[in-house]
Each structure stands twice: as C-alpha cells, then as structure tokens.
MIDREN-824647 format. One record per residue (C-alpha): x, y, z; residue number from 1. Coordinates in pm, 1 decimal, decimal comma. Each point is the difference from the previous one (the first is absolute). Layout:
BEGIN
<torkol px="X" py="Y" pz="Z" num="NUM"/>
...
This chain:
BEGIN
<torkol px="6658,2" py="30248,2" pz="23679,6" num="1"/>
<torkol px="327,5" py="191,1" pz="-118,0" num="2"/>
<torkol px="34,4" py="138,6" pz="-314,6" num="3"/>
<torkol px="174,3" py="-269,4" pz="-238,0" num="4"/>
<torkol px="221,3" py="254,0" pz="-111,1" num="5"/>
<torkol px="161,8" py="50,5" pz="263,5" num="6"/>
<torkol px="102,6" py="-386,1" pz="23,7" num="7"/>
<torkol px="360,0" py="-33,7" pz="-106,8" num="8"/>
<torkol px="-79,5" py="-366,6" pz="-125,5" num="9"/>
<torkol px="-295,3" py="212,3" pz="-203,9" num="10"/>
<torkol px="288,7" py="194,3" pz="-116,9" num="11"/>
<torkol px="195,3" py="-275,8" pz="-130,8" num="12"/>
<torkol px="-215,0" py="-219,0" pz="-146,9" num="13"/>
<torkol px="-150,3" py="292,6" pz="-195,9" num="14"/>
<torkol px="362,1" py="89,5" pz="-158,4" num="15"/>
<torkol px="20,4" py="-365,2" pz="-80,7" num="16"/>
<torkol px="-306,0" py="3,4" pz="-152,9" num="17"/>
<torkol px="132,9" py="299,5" pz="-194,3" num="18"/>
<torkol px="299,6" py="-185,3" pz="-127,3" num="19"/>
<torkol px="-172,7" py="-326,5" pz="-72,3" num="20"/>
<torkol px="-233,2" py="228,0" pz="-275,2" num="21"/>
<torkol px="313,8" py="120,1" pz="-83,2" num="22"/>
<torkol px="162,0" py="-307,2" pz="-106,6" num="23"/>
<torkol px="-289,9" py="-162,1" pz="-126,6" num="24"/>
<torkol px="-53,2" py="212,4" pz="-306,8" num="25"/>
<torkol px="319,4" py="-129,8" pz="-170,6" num="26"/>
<torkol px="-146,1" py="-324,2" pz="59,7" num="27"/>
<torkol px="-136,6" py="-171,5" pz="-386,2" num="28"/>
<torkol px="-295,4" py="95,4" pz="-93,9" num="29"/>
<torkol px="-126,3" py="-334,3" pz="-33,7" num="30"/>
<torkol px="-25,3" py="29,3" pz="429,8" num="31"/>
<torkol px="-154,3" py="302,6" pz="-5,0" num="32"/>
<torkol px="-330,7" py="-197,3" pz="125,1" num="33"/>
<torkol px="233,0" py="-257,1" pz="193,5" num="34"/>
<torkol px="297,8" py="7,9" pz="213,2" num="35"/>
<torkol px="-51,1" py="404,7" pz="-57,3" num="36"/>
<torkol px="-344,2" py="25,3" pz="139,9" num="37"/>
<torkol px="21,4" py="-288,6" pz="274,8" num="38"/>
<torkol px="356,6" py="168,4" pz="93,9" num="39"/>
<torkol px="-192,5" py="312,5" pz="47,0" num="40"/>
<torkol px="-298,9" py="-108,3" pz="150,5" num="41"/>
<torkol px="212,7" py="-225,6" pz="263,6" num="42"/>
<torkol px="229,7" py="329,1" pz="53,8" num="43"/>
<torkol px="-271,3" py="271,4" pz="33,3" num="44"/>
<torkol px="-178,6" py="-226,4" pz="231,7" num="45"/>
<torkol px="254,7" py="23,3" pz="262,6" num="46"/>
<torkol px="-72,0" py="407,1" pz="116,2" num="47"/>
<torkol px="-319,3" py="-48,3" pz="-156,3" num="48"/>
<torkol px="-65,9" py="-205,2" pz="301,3" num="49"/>
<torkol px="186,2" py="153,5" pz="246,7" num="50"/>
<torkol px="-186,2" py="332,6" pz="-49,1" num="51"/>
<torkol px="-335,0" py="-161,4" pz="7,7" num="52"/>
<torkol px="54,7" py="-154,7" pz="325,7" num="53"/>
<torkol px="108,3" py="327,6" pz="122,3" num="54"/>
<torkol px="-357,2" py="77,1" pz="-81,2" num="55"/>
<torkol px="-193,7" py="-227,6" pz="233,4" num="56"/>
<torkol px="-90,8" py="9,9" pz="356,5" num="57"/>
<torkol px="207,4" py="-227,8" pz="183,1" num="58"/>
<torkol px="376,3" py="-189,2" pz="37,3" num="59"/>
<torkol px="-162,8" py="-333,4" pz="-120,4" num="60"/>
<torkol px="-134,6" py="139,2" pz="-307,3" num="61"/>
<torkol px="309,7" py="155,8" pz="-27,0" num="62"/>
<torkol px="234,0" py="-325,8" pz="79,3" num="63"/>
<torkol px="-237,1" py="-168,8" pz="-246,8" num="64"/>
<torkol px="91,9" py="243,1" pz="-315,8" num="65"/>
<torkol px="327,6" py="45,6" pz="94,2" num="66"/>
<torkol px="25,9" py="-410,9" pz="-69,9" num="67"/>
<torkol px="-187,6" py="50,0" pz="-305,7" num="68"/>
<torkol px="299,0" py="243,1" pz="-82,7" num="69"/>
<torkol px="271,7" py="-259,3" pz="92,6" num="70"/>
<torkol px="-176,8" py="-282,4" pz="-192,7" num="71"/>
<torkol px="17,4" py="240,6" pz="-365,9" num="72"/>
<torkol px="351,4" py="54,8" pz="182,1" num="73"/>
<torkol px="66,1" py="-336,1" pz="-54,8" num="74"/>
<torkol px="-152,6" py="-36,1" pz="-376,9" num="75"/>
<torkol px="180,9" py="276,2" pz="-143,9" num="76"/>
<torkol px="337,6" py="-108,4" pz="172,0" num="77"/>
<torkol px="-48,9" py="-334,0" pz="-250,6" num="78"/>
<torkol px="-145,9" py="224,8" pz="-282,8" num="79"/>
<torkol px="334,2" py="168,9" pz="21,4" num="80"/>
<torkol px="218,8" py="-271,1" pz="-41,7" num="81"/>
<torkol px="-206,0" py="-205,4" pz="-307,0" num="82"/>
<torkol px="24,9" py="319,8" pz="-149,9" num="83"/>
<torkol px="375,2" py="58,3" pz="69,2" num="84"/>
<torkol px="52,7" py="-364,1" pz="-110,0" num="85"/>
<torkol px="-209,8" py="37,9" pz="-303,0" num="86"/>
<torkol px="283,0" py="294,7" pz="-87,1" num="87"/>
<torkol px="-217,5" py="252,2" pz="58,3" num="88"/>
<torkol px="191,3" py="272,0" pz="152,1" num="89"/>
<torkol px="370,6" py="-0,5" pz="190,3" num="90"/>
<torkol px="172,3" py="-175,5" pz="247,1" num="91"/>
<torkol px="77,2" py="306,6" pz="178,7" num="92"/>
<torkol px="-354,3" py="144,4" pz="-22,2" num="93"/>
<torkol px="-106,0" py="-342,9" pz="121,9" num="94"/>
<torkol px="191,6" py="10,8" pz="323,2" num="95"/>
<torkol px="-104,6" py="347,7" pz="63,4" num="96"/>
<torkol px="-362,5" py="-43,4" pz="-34,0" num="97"/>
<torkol px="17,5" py="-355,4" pz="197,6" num="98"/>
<torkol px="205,4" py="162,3" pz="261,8" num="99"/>
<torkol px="-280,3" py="272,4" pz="79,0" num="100"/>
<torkol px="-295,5" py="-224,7" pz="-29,5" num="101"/>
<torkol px="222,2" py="-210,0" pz="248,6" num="102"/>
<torkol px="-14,9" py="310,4" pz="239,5" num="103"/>
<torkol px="-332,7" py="78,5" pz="-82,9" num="104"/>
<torkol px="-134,6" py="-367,3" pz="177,1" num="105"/>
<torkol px="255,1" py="-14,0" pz="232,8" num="106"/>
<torkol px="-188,9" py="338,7" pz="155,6" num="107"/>
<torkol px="-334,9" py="-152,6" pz="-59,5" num="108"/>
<torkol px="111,2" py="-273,7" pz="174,5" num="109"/>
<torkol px="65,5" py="185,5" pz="286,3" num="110"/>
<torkol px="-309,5" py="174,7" pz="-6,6" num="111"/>
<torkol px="-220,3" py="-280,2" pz="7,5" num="112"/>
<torkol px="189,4" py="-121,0" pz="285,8" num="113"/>
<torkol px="33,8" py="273,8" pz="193,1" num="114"/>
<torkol px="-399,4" py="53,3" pz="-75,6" num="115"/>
<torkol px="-51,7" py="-395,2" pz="83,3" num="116"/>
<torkol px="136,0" py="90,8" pz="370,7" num="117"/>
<torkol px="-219,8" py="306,9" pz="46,0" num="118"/>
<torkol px="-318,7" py="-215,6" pz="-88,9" num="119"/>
<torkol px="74,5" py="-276,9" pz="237,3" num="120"/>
C-alpha cells in the first residue's frame, strides 16, 4: 500500500486533528475526561485509521478502514457542535473546523467509492 503520508485526505485530517487539541484545552476542566477526551479520541481516529489501512495488503482492507475513518468522521462532526453549543469555543472557530472535517469526508467519500468500483 502507499504511504499514508502522502494521502492529501491524511494531510488534512491530521491538521484537523491538530486544531481540534488545540481548541480543546480551553475547554473546562470539568471535560477534561469528557467532551475533551471523546473529542480527541473521535478526531485522532480519523488519520489514525487512514494510515493503518495504508498498512494492510489489499483495497478491501483498505475500503474497510477508510469507512472506519468516515464513521469517527461522522462522531466528531456532532462532538463539534455539542461542544460549540455548550459555548465551548467560537462561532468562527466552529465554522472553520466544521468546514474542514466537511472536506475531510467529502474525500473519503470519494475514496471509498472510487475503491468500491475497483473491487467490483
């Protein structure tokens, strides 16, 4: 398989993964083992999983992680708006973050489909 660093949606969900630590330590310390950690988890998980299925032998393995990926996609996309509706951090950082996870599973998406056509 290719080297997950070389993945642009790799790239992008590792900045936002980045920026979502970022945030989070403003966050009160009363979430610290919370929203905090579940926000991170959820985020980390995303290039977590797209490296790993870099790392195994075939496109269905592959297909399989990068849903994985889009599925902690999903989670932290709602982790990121309790936690902007719970006042959390900005409006503006808000719509930044939620625009780039946006991108980041709009290019999973059409990984997995382009990789659902080459296993048919």
């Amino acid at each position: 398989m290719k080297d997950f660093r070389e993945l642009i949606v790799w790239s992008k969900a590792h900045l936002l993964v980045k920026n979502i630590y970022g945030i989070t330590k403003s966050f009160p310390k009363e979430e610290l083992f919370g929203l905090t950690s579940q926000l991170r988890r959820a985020s980390s998980s995303i290039p977590t999983n797209i490296a790993e299925g870099c790392g195994r032998g075939s496109d269905a393995d592959f297909k399989r992680f990068l849903q994985i990926a889009f599925g902690s996609a999903s989670e932290t996309e709602y982790l990121l708006l309790l936690s902007y509706e719970l006042g959390y951090y900005s409006k503006e950082e808000y719509i930044k973050y939620n625009n780039e996870l946006v991108e980041v599973k709009k290019i999973l998406s059409g990984f997995i489909v382009k990789l659902n056509k080459t296993l048919k």
